[in-house]
C-alpha positions as semicolon CSV with decimal commas, in nm:
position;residue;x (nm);y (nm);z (nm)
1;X;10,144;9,933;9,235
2;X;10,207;9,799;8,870
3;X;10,550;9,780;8,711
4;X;10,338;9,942;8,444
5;X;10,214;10,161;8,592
6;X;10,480;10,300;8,719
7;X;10,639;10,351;8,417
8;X;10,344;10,538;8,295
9;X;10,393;10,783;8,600
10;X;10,775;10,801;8,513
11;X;10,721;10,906;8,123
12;X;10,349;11,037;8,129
13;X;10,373;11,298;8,471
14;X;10,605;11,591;8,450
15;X;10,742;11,740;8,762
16;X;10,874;12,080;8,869
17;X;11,055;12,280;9,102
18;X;11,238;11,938;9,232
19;X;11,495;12,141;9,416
20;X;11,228;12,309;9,660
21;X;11,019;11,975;9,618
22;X;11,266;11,703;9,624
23;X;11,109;11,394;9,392
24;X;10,826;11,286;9,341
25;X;10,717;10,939;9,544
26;X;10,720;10,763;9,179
27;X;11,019;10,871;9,059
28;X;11,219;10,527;8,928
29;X;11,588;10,653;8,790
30;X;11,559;10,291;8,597
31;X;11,213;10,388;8,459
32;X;11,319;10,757;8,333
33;X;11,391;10,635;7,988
34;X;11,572;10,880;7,756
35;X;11,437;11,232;7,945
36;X;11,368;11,245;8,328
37;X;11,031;11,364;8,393
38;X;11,193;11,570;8,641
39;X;11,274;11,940;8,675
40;X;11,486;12,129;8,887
41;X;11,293;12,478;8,815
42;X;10,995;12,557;8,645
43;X;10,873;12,290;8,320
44;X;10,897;12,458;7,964
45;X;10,579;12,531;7,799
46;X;10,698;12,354;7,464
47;X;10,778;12,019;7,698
48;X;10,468;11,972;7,820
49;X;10,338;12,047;7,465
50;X;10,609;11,818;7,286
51;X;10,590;11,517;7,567
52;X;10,268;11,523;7,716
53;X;10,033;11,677;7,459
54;X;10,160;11,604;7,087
55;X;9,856;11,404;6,983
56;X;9,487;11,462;6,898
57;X;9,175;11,352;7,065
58;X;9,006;11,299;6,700
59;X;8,598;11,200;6,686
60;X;8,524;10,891;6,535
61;X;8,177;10,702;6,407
62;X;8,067;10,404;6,565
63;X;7,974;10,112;6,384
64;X;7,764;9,748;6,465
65;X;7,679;9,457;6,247
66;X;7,407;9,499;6,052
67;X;7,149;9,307;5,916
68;X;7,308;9,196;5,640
69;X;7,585;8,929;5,702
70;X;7,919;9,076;5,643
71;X;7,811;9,447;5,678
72;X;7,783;9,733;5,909
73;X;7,630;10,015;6,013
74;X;7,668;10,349;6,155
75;X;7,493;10,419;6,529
76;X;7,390;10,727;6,486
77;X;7,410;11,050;6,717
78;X;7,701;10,896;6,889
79;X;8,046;10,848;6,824
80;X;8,400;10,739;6,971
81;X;8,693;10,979;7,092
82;X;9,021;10,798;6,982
83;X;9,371;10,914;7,073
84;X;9,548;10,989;6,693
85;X;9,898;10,852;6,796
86;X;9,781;10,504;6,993
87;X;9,390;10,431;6,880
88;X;9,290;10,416;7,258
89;X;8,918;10,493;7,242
90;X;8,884;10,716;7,567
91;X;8,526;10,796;7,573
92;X;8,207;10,708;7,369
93;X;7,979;11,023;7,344
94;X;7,688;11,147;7,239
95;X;7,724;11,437;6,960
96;X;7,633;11,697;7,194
97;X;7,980;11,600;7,344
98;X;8,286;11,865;7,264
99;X;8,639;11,755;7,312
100;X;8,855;12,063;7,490
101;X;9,168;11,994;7,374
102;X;9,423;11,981;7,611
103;X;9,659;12,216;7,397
104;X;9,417;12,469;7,429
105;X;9,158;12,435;7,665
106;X;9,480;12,396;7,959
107;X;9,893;12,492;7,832
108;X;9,686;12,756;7,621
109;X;9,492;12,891;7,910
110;X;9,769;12,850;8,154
111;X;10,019;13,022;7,968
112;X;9,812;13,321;7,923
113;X;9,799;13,292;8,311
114;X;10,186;13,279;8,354
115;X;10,415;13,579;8,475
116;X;10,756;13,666;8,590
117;X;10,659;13,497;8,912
118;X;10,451;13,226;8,806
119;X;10,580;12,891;8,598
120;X;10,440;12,543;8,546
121;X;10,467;12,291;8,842
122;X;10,337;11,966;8,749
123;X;10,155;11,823;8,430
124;X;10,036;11,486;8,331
125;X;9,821;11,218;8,207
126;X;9,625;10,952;8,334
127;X;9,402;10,667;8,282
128;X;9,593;10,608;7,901
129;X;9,550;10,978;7,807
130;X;9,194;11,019;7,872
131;X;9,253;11,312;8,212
132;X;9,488;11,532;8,173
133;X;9,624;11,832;8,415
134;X;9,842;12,154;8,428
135;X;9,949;12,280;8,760
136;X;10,058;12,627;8,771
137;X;10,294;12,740;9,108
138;X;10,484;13,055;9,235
139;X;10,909;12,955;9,236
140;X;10,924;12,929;9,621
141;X;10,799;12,721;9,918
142;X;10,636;12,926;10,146
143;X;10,662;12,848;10,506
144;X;10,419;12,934;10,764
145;X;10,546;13,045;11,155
146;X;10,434;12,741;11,263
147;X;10,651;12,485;11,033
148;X;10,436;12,405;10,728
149;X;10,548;12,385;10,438
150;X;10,346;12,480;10,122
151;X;10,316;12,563;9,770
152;X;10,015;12,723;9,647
153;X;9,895;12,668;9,257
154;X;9,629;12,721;9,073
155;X;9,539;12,371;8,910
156;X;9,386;12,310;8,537
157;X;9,237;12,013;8,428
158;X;8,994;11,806;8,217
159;X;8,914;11,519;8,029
160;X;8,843;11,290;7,730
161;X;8,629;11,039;7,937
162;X;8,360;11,225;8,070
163;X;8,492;11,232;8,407
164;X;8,565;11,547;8,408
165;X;8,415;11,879;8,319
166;X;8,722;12,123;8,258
167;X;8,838;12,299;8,617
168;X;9,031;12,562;8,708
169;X;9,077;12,523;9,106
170;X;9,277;12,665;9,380
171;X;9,477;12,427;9,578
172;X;9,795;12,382;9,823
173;X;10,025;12,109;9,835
174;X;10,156;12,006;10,179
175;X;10,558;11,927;10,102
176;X;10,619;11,766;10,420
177;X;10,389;11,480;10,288
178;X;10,307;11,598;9,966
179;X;9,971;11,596;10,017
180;X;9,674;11,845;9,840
181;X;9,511;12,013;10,052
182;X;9,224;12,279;10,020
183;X;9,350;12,648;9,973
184;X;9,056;12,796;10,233
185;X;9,117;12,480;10,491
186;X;8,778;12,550;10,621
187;X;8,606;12,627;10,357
188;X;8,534;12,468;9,999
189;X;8,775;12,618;9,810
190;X;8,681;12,856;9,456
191;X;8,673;12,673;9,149
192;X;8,524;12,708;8,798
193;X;8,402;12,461;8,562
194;X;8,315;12,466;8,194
195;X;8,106;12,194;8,059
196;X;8,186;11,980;7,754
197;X;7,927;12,096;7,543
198;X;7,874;12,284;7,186
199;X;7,828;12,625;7,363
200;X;8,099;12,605;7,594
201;X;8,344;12,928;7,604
202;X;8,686;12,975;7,728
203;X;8,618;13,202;7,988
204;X;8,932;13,348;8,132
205;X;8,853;13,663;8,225
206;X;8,608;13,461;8,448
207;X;8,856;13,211;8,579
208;X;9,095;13,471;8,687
209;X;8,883;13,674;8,861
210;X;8,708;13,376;9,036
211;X;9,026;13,201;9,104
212;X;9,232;13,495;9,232
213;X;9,513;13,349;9,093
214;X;9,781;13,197;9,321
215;X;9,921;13,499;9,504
216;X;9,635;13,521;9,758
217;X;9,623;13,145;9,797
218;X;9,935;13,188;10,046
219;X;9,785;13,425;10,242
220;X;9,479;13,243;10,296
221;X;9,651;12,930;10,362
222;X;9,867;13,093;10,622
223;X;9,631;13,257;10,812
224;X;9,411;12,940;10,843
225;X;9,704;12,729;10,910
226;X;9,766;13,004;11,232
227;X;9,425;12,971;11,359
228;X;9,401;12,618;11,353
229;X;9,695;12,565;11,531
230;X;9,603;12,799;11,781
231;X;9,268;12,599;11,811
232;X;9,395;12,372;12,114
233;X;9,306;11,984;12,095
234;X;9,288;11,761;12,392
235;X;9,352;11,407;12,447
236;X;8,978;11,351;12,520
237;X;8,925;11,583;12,228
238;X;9,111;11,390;11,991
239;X;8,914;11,055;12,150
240;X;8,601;11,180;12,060
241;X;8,724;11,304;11,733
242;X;8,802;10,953;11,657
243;X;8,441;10,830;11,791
244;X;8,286;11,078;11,547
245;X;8,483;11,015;11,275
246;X;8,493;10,668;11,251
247;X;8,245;10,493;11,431
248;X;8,296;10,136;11,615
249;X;8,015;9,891;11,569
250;X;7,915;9,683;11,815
251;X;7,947;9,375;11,728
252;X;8,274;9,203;11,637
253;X;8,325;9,140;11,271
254;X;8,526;9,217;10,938
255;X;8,384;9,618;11,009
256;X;8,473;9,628;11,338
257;X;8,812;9,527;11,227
258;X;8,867;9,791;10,978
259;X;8,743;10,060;11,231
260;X;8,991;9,937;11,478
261;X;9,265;9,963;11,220
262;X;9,191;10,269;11,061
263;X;9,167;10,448;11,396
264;X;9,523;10,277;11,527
265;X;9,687;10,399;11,194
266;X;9,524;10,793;11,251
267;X;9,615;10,761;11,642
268;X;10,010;10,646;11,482
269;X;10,008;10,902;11,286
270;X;9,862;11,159;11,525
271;X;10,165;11,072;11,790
272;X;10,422;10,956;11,579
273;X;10,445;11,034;11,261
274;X;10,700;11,330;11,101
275;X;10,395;11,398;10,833
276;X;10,201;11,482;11,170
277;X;10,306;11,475;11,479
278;X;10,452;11,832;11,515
279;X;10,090;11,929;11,508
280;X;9,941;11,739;11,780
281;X;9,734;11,904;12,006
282;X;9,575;12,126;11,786
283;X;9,282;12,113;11,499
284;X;9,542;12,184;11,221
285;X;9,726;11,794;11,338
286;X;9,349;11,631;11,287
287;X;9,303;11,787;10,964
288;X;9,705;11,662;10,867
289;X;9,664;11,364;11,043
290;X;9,264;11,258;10,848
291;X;9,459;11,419;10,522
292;X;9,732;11,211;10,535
293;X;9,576;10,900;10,625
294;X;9,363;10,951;10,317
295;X;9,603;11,020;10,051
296;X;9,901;10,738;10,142
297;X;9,760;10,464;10,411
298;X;9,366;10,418;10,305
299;X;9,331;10,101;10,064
300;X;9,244;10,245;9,750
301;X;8,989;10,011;9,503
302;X;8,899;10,033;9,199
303;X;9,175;10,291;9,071
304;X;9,537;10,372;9,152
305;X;9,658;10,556;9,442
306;X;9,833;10,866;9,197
307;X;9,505;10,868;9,014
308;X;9,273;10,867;9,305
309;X;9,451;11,147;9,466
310;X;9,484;11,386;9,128
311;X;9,090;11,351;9,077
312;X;9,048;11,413;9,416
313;X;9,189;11,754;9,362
314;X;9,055;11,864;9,057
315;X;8,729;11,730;9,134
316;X;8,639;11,879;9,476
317;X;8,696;11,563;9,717
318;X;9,020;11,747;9,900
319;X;8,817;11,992;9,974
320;X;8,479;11,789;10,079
321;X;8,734;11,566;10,305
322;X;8,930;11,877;10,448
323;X;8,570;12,076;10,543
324;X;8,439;11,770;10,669
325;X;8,707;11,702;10,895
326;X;8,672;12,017;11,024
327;X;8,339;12,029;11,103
328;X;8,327;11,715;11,271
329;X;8,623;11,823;11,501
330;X;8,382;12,167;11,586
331;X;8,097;11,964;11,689
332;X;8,283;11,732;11,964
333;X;8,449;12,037;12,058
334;X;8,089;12,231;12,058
335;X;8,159;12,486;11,865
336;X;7,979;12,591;11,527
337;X;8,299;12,606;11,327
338;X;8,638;12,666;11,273
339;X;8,627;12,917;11,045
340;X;8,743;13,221;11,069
């Protein structure tokens, strides 16, 4: 990863809760510049405003050469979003397009969400400004009887790119390997979305009732996590896992290659590995072992590794890879799932 960009990730990502967390994997002391980005407790509500969120996404025409030399003229029906304090154009829209500001669309939103027992976890920015997230989390790590670590939160997020429509989503994060995971392992976890459009409303009402806020996250975390480790995975099991899940071809080659490596680094990390290997034996160490694979030791093209893994969150993939890992792990097995 870039010098560069990890000083974005050190001055553009705020971090909570440290002392149940520890730091982040990007934290740089020589990169912290005049305020870490990290927090022992909960992040303020004015800091994320003041450091993350003090600009405007502001709407501006477009403009080509015209047909006279030395003039230009307006394209119409679409026009630029530029961030007021830098001029980075982060998306080029039609006018149907409406910018949620991050002010009020997410701290706004959150906030409103935010009790005695709930407090901002993470917040950030990515790709120069254009995605941006709020995490909300309960104080404490909860730990399950059978060693895992957690912290559930309710994630907000959107964008200025059109990557995003804005979410509200329930999600955990695994501390052992800090790692997002879906809230309902086994299931796609409950999410709402609001399009960027004229007649989109702030539903919160909606959100809250959809999302169940973070308090029954732990509970249906925990009980999953105790049925899939009670779910008993065999050596041959775990073999044929592998066989499913990534396929060998035939013939020897560059994809043969990969195969071979990918399932030597999940077979490491199935028997050796701290992130994993307390799990072995049973479906909740193939989920860890697939999750973890994915988030720190697949190559990642075409974006950074923080980036990949944040959309990934917000945008449903945790959960697609999670489910899918599961069900593939239920069909060598023979069953029909490992739901509850």
């Amino acid at each position: 990863m870039s010098k560069e960009t990890l000083e974005w990730l050190n001055a553009n990502v705020l971090v909570g809760f440290t002392d149940k967390r520890g730091d982040a994997w990007h934290y740089r002391a020589g990169l912290q510049g005049t305020e870490p980005n990290h927090y022992a407790g909960p992040i303020p509500v004015e800091d994320v405003k003041r450091r993350l969120f003090g600009w405007k996404a502001v709407p501006t025409p477009i403009y080509v050469p015209g047909t006279t030399a030395g003039t230009f003229d307006e394209v119409p029906g679409r026009r630029a979003i530029l961030r007021s304090d830098t001029g980075h154009v982060m998306g080029i829209f039609t006018d149907a397009y409406e910018p949620h500001a991050y002010e009020v669309w997410l701290l706004d939103t959150i906030g409103r969400l935010l009790d005695a027992d709930l407090s901002i976890g993470s917040a950030g920015l990515l790709r120069g400004g254009a995605v941006a997230w709020v995490s909300v989390e309960v104080p404490e790590t909860i730990t399950t009887p059978e060693g895992v670590a957690f912290r559930p939160h309710l994630f907000g997020a959107t964008s200025f790119d059109g990557s995003l429509a804005t979410t509200f989503k329930r999600a955990v994060t695994n501390i052992v390997c800090d790692n997002t995971m879906a809230a309902g392992l086994a299931e796609h976890g409950q999410q709402i979305k609001i399009k960027h459009s004229r007649h989109s409303q702030l539903r919160l009402d909606e959100a809250r009732d959809a999302l169940n806020i973070v308090y029954e996250i732990a509970d249906d975390f925990t009980a999953e996590v105790k049925r899939l480790c009670e779910a008993t995975v065999t050596n041959r099991e775990w073999a044929a896992f592998l066989d499913a899940h990534v396929e060998l071809p035939d013939q020897p080659g560059r994809a043969r290659t990969i195969a071979e490596r990918k399932r030597d680094t999940l077979t490491r990390l199935w028997t050796h590995d701290i992130r994993v290997a307390p799990w072995k034996g049973t479906a909740y160490g193939v989920l860890q072992a697939v999750n973890t694979y994915t988030h720190h030791e697949q190559t990642v093209r075409g974006a950074q590794r923080a980036e990949r893994n944040m959309l990934r969150a917000v945008t449903g993939g945790v959960d697609d890879l999670d489910h899918d890992t599961l069900t593939t792990l239920a069909r060598v097995r023979g069953e029909v799932t490992l739901a509850a």
